[in-house]
N, C-alpha and C positions, 0 to 999 in steps of 0.2 A: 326157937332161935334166941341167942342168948338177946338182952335190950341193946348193949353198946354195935354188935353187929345190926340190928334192926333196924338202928341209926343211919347207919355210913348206908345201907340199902337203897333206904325211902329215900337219900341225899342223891345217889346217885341215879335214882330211878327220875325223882322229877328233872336232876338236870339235863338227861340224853332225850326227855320226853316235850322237855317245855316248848322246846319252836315247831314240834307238831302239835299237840296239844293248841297252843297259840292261834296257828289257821282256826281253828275251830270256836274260839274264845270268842268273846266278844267285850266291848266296854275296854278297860283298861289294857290288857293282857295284847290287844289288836294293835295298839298304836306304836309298840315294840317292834312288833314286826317289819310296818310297812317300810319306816325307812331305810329297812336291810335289802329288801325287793328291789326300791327304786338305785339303790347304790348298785346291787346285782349288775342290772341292764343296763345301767351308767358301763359297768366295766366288761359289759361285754360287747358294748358299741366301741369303745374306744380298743377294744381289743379287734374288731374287724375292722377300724380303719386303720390300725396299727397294720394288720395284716395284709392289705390290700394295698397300700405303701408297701411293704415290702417282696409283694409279688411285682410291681411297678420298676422295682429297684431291681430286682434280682433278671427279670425281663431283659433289662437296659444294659445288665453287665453283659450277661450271656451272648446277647446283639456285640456289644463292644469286643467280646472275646471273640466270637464268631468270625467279625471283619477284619480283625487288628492280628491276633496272637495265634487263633488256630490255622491261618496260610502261613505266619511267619513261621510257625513251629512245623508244621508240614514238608514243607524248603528246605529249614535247617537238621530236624531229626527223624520224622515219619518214612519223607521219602526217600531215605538212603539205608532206615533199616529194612524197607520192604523191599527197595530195587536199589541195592549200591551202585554208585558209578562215581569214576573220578572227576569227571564233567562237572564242577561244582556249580560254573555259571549256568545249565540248565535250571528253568526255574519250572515250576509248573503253570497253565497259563489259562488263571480261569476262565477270562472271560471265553476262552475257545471253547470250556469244556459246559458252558453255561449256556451259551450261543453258537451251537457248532456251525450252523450257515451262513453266520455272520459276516465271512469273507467273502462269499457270494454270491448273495441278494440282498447283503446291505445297499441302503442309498444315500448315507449320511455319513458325516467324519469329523470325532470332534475329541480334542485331546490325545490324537493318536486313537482313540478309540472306532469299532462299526458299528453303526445300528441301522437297524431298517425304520425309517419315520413315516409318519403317516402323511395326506394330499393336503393337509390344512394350511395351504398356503394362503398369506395375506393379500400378496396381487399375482391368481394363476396368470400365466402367459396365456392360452387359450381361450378364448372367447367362449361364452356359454350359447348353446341352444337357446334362443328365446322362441319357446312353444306357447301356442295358439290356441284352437281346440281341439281337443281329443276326439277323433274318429271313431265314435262309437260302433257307428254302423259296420264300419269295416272291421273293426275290432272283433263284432260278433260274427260276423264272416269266418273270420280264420278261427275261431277257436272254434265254431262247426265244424270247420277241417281239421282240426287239431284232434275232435272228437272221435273222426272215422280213423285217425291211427293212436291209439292206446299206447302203443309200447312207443310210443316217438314225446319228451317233454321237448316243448319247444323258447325260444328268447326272438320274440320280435321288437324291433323295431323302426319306424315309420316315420320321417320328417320332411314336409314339404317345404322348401326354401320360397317360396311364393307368399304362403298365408302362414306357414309357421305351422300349422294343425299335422296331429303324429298321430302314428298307432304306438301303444305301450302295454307289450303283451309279456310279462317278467323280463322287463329290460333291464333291472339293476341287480339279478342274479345273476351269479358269477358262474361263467360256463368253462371248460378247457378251450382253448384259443386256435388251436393245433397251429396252421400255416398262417394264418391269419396274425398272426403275433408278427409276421412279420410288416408288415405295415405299420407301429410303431416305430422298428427298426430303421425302415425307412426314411420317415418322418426323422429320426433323430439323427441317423446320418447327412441329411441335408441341412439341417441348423447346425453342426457341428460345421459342415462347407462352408454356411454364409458365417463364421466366425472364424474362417481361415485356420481351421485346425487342420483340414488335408484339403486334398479334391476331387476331381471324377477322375483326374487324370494318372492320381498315385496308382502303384502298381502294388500286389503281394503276392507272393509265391504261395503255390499249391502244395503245403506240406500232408504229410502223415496224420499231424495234430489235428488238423483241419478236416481232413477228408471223414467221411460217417456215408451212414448208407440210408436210403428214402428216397424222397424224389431230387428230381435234375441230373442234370448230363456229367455235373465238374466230377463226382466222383472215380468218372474212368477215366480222368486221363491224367497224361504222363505228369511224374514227382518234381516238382520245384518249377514247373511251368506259371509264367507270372501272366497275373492281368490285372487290366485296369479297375478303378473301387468301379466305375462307369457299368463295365461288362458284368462286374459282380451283383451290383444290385438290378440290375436287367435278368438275370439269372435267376435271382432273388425271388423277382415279382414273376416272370414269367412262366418259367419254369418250376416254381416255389420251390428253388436249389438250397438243400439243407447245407451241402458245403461253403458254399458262396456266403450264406447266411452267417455262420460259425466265424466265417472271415472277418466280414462286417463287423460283426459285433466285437471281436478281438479289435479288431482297428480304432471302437470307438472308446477302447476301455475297457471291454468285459460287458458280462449282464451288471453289475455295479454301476455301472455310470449310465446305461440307459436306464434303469430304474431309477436314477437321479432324475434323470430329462421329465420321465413322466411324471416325477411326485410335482415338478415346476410347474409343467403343464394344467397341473392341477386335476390330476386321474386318479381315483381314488379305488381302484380296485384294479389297476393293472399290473401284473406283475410276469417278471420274466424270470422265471428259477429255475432254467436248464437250457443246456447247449440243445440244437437242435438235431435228430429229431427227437422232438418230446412227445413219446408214445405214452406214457404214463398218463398224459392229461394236466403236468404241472404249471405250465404256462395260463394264466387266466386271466379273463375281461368281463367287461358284460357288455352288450349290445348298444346300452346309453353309450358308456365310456369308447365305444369303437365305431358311432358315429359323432362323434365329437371329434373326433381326430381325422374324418372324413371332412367334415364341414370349415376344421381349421387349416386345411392345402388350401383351403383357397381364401383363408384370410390373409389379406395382405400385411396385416402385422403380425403375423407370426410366419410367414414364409416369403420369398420374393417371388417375384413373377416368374422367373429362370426356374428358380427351385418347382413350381406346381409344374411348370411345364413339364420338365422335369419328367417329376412325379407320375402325371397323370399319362404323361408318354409309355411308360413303365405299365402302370396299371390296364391301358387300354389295348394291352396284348398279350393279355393273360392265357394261357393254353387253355387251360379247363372253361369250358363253356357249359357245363354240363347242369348247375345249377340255378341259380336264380336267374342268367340270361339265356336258363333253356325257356326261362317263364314268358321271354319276355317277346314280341313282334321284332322282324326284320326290319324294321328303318329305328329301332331304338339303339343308343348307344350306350354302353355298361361300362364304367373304371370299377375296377373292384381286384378283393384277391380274396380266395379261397383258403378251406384248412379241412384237412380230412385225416380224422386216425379212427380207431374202432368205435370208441363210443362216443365221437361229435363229428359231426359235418356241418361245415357252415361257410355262410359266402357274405361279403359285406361289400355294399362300394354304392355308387351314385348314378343313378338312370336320369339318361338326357331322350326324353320324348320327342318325336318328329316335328309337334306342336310347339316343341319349347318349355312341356312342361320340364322340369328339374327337381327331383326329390333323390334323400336317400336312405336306403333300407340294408338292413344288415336281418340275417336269418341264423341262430345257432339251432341247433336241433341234436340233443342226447338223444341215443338211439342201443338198439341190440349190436352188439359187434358185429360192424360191417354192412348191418342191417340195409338193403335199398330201400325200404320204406322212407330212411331219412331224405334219399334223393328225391322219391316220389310228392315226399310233404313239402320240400322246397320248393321244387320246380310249379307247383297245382297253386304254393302259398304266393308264389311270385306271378304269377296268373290273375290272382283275385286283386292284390295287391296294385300292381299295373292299370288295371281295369276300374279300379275304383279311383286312384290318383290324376288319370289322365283324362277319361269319359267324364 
């Protein structure tokens, strides 16, 4: 190779080799290096926080574009190249299509807006159960019975107004409510009375809209025959009249505005999401929350003396006997109301003992469709139960 090529070689060979070579060096040749290293990791820190800024940023547009421009743009060009209409004022209507139940089983309203809000009220109306102690003994009772039927889960619960002491056998699970939902309704149509919103005496006609089929008599008879709110919720309770009931509740508002009453109440797992009857199971309570509302007909501030009388007039000539006052002795007396669809059976209300004792128990029981084991476990639960409250 000629010398002047031999030159430009060796020149270029150490200069592509020098900062590997270097790693390797020591003494002088090492101190070149390093502070190419620390500048390195300087600019690749600053280049991930560069980067993380602008995933920050780029976030926060996308959010703004989201809320602001992609409904605007929707409105104005999307939805007319996909569905033309001359209808311009139609707009599209998120909130419906975000919250399609919001119309009805909301319990809140604010800005023209619905939303369903949760029990955390600062002063419930409702008075709380103040329990005592827990019935152990009895508690292990029934869940021995609870043992010999397997396909039956069951929601007890137990509170004596004397000492306060309860049974609490999954009473804050949330069971389907079936008839038994009506006893809210009741409760709510009567505080709607003592604020002069109707009375017992108003009347409504028996429409088409109204009429549905299950239990009570209203559905046979003749179209646009009117009766008193009085007769309606006697039907209600009695007969556990799904028409009657349907009535009600339009009268009071819809299911909207009794879901209002009970978030006040301070119930925190009651809810009413269907005309009646609700075969589905979508109405639901729990055994706490539906002896809580047993216990408050007879507080005097939260009802009047007319209203429980009322009430309890109602409740103490329930047809279905078949339950928990099949549990129960001949000189006992039972206010309560019942709820029966395939997969729950359940009875709730308040036993007046011949002694005077006074407690009240509510019984849900999920069961096989239709299954009579659920009536067997009642009636045997309401046996023990009795027996240990009053003896």
């Amino acid at each position: 190779m000629p010398e002047l090529a031999r030159q430009q070689y060796n020149n270029r060979y150490q200069e592509y080799t020098y900062p590997r070579q270097s790693q390797y060096s020591y003494g002088r040749s090492q101190t070149h290096v390093q502070p190419l290293q620390i500048k390195h990791k300087a600019n690749q820190k600053k280049i991930q926080r560069n980067y993380f800024i602008h995933r920050v940023v780029s976030v926060a547009f996308v959010a703004l574009l989201g809320f602001t421009v992609l409904p605007y743009g929707f409105n104005r060009v999307s939805k007319f190249m996909l569905n033309p209409t001359p209808y311009k004022e139609v707009k599209a209507d998120f909130q419906q299509l975000l919250f399609p139940t919001s119309n009805y089983i909301s319990n809140h309203w604010f800005l023209g807006q619905r939303s369903l809000e949760g029990a955390e009220v600062k002063r419930p109306e409702m008075a709380a159960l103040k329990e005592g102690t827990e019935l152990a003994g009895l508690e292990n009772q029934l869940k021995n019975l609870a043992s010999t039927y397997l396909s039956i889960h069951p929601s007890i619960y137990v509170w004596d107004y004397e000492t306060g002491n309860y049974v609490d056998i999954n009473a804050d699970e949330i069971f389907p409510t079936a008839s038994i939902i009506k006893l809210p309704v009741l409760v709510q149509l009567f505080r709607s009375i003592e604020k002069n919103q109707l009375t017992i005496y108003d009347e409504m006609p028996l429409t088409e809209y109204y009429r549905t089929e299950g239990s009570g008599s209203l559905q046979f008879k003749a179209a646009n025959s009117k009766y008193k709110i009085d007769t309606l919720a006697r039907m209600m309770i009695t007969e556990s009249d799904n028409s009657a009931t349907n009535m009600i509740m339009a009268e009071l508002g819809s299911m909207t505005d009794i879901n209002s009453g009970i978030r006040e109440w301070g119930l925190k797992h009651t809810y009413i999401q269907t005309w009646l009857p609700d075969l589905g199971g979508t109405n639901h309570s729990t055994a706490r929350d539906m002896a809580q509302i047993l216990y408050n007909i007879d507080n005097p501030n939260f009802l009047s003396t007319s209203s429980r009388e009322k009430i309890f007039d109602y409740m103490g000539h329930v047809h279905n006997n078949r339950l928990i006052a099949a549990g129960l002795p001949s000189g006992a007396t039972f206010l309560h109301k019942t709820g029966d669809i395939g997969k729950m059976l359940g009875d709730a209300g308040i036993v007046f003992a011949p002694n005077g004792k006074k407690y009240i128990v509510v019984i849900f029981a999920n069961r096989p469709h239709n299954s009579p084991l659920g009536k067997d476990f009642i009636v045997k639960a309401s046996e023990i139960i009795y027996n240990n409250m009053v003896y």
